[in-house]
C-alpha positions as CSV (number, residue, x, y, z in Angstrom):
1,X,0.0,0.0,0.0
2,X,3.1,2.8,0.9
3,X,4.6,1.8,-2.8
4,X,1.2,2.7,-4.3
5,X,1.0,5.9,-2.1
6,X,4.0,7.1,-2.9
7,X,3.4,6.2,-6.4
8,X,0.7,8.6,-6.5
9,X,2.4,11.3,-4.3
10,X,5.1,11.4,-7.5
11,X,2.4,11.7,-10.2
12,X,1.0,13.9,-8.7
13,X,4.1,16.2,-8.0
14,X,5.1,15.3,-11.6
15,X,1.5,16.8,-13.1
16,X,1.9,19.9,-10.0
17,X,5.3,21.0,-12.3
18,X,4.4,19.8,-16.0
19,X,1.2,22.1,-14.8
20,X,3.6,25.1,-13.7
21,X,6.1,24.7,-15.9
22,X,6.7,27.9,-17.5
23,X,8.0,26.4,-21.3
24,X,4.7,24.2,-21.3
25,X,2.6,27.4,-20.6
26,X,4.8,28.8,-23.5
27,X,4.3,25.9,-26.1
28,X,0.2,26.2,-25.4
29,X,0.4,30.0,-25.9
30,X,2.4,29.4,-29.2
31,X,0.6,26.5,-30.8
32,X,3.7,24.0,-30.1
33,X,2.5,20.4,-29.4
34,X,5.4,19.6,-26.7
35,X,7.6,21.8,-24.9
36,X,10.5,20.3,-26.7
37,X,10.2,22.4,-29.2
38,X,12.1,25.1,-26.8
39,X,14.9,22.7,-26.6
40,X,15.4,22.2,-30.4
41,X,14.9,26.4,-30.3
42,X,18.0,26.9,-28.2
43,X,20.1,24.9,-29.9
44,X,19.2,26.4,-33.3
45,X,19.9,29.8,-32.2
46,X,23.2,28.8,-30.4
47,X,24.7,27.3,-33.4
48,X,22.4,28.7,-36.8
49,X,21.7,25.0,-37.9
50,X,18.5,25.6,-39.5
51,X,18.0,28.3,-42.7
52,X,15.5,28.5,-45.0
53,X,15.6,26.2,-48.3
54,X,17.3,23.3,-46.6
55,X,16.6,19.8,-46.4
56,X,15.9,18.6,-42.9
57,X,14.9,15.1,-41.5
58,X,13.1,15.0,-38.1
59,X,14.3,11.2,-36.8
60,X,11.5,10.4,-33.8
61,X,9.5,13.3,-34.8
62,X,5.7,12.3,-32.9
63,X,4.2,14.4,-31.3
64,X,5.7,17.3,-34.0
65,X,7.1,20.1,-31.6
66,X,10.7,19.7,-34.0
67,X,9.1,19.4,-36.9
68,X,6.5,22.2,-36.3
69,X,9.7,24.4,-34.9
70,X,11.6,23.5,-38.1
71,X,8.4,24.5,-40.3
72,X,8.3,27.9,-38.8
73,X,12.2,27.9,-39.7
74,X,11.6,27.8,-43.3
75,X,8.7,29.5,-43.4
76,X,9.2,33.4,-45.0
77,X,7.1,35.0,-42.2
78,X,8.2,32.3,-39.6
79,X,4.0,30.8,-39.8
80,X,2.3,27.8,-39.0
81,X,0.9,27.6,-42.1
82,X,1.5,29.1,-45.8
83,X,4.6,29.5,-47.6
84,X,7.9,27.0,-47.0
85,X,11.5,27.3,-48.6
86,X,13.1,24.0,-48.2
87,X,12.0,20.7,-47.1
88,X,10.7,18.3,-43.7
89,X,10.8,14.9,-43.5
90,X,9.8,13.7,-40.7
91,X,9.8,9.9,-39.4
92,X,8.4,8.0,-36.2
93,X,7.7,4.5,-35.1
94,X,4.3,6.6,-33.6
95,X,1.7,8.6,-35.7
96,X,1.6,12.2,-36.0
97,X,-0.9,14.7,-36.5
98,X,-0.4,16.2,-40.1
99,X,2.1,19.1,-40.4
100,X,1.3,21.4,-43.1
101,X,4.4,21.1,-45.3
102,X,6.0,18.1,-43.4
103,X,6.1,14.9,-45.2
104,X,5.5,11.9,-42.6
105,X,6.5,8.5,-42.6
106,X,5.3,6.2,-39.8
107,X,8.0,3.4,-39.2
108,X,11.1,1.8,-37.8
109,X,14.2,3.3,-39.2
110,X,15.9,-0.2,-37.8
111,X,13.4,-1.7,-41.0
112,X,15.3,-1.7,-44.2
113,X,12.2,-1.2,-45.7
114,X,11.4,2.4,-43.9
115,X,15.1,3.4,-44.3
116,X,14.5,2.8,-48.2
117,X,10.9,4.8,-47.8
118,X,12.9,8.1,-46.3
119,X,15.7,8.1,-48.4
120,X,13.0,7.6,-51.8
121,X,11.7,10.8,-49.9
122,X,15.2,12.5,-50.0
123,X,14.8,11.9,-53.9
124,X,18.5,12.3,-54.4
125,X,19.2,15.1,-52.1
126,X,21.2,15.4,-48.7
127,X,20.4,16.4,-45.5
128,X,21.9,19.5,-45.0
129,X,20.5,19.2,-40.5
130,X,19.2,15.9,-39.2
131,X,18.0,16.0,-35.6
132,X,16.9,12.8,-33.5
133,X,14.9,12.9,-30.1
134,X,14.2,9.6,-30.6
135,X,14.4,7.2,-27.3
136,X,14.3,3.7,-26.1
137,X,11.5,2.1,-23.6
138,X,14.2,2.6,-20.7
139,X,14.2,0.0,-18.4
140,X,15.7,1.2,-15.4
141,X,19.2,-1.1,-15.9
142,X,21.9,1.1,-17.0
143,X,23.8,-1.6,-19.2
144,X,20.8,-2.4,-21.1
145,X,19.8,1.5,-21.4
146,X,22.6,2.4,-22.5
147,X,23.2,0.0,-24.9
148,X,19.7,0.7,-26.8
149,X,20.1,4.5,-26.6
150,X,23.9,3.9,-28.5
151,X,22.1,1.6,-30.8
152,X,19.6,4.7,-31.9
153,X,22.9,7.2,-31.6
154,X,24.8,4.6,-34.4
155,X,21.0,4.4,-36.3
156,X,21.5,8.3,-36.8
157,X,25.5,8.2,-37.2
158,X,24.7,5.7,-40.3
159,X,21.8,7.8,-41.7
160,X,24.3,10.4,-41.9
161,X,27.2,8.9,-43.5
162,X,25.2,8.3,-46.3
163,X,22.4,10.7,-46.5
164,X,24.3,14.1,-44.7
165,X,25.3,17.1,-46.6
166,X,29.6,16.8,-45.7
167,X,29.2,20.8,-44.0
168,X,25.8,19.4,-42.5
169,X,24.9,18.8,-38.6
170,X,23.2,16.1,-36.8
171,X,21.0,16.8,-33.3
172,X,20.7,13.7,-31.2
173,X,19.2,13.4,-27.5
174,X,21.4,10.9,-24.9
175,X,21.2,10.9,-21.4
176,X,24.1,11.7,-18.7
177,X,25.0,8.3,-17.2
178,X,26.9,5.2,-18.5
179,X,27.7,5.3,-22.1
180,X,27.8,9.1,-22.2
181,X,31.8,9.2,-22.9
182,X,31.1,6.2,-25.4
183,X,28.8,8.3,-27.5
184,X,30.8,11.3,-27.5
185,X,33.8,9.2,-28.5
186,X,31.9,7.9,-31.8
187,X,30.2,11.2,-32.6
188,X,34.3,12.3,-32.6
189,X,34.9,9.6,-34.8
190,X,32.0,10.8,-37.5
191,X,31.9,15.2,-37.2
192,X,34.6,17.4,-37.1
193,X,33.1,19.8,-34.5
194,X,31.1,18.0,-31.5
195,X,29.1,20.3,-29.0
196,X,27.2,18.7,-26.1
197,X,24.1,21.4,-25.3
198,X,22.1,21.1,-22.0
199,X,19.2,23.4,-23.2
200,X,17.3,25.7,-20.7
201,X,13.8,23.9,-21.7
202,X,15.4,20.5,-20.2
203,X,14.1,19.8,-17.2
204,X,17.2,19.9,-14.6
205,X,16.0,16.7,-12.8
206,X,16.5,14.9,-16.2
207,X,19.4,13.2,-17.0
208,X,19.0,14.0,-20.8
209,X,21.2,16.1,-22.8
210,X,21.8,16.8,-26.9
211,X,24.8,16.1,-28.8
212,X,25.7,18.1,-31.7
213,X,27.9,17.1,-34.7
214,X,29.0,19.7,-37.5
215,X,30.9,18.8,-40.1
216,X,31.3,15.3,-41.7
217,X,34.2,13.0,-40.7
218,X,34.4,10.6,-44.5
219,X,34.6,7.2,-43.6
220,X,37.2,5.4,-45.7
């Protein structure tokens, strides 16, 4: 009975600060779908990855907040709706609400089949930003965590040896914790610049944290 009280004691707290929270407040006021879209924000305006008439691919994209922050990007006027110079597409195991202007593929990138849908998409081109948020179902033991969240980071690494623009940049969310050196270490081995980015909009009691790669490392 205490583990089901205390159970509901941490919901509870947990729906008290998602309530409060002043970047969910923000993403309602601003048509966003998640607050996340605050994190991919800050990192864009640190580093000027995203510019309109690019290509950009949205890896883990449900529920849209990347996607929707890209489309505004692109867009002349920075809209919703209307008007875009470049290209979105945007993939996720999940389905997702239409974007106007984002092109959506539901799927597994670990299926050869979906890899082979998104790069049809591409139709020739390269990525000149990729950005992944995708995650694991975590199970609470750190070696087999962090073994599935390295397996998504080499999922996006690959994408981008082949599908990356060489001056291009790749976003990817890990988490502090074993394997954090690790994944450094390889996205060192594929960009020439790496900058990790601990954005405002993420929550301080989470562990999570973004990895950026600039700059293509050829693979010989």
């Amino acid at each position: 009975m205490k583990i089901k009280t205390k159970s509901k004691k941490v919901n509870k707290s947990w729906l008290n600060d998602h309530v409060n929270d002043p970047y969910v407040k923000l993403a309602q006021k601003e048509g966003f779908r998640a607050r996340a879209a605050y994190k991919l924000k800050e990192i864009d305006e640190t580093l000027g990855l995203i510019k309109p008439g690019q290509v950009l691919v949205d890896l883990g994209s449900a529920p849209g907040a990347w996607s929707q922050y890209m489309r505004r990007r692109l867009s002349p006027q920075g809209a919703a709706m209307g008007a875009l110079q470049g290209t979105i597409i945007a993939m996720d195991l999940l389905p997702m609400e239409p974007i106007e202007g984002v092109q959506f593929l539901q799927g597994d990138l670990r299926d050869e089949s979906v890899l082979a849908s998104l790069v049809l998409a591409l139709d020739g081109r390269l990525a000149d930003v990729v950005v992944s948020d995708m995650a694991p179902n975590l199970s609470g033991l750190a070696a087999v965590d962090s073994a599935r969240i390295e397996h998504l980071v080499e999922l996006a690494l690959d994408f981008c040896q082949h599908h990356l623009k060489p001056q291009g940049a790749l976003v990817v969310k890990v988490f502090h914790g074993g394997g954090y050196a690790q994944w450094v270490k390889l996205f060192k081995a594929h960009f020439k610049v790496v900058k990790p980015i601990k954005p405002k909009a993420s929550r301080d009691k989470s562990s999570e944290t973004f990895l950026v790669g600039m700059g293509l490392i050829a693979l010989h």
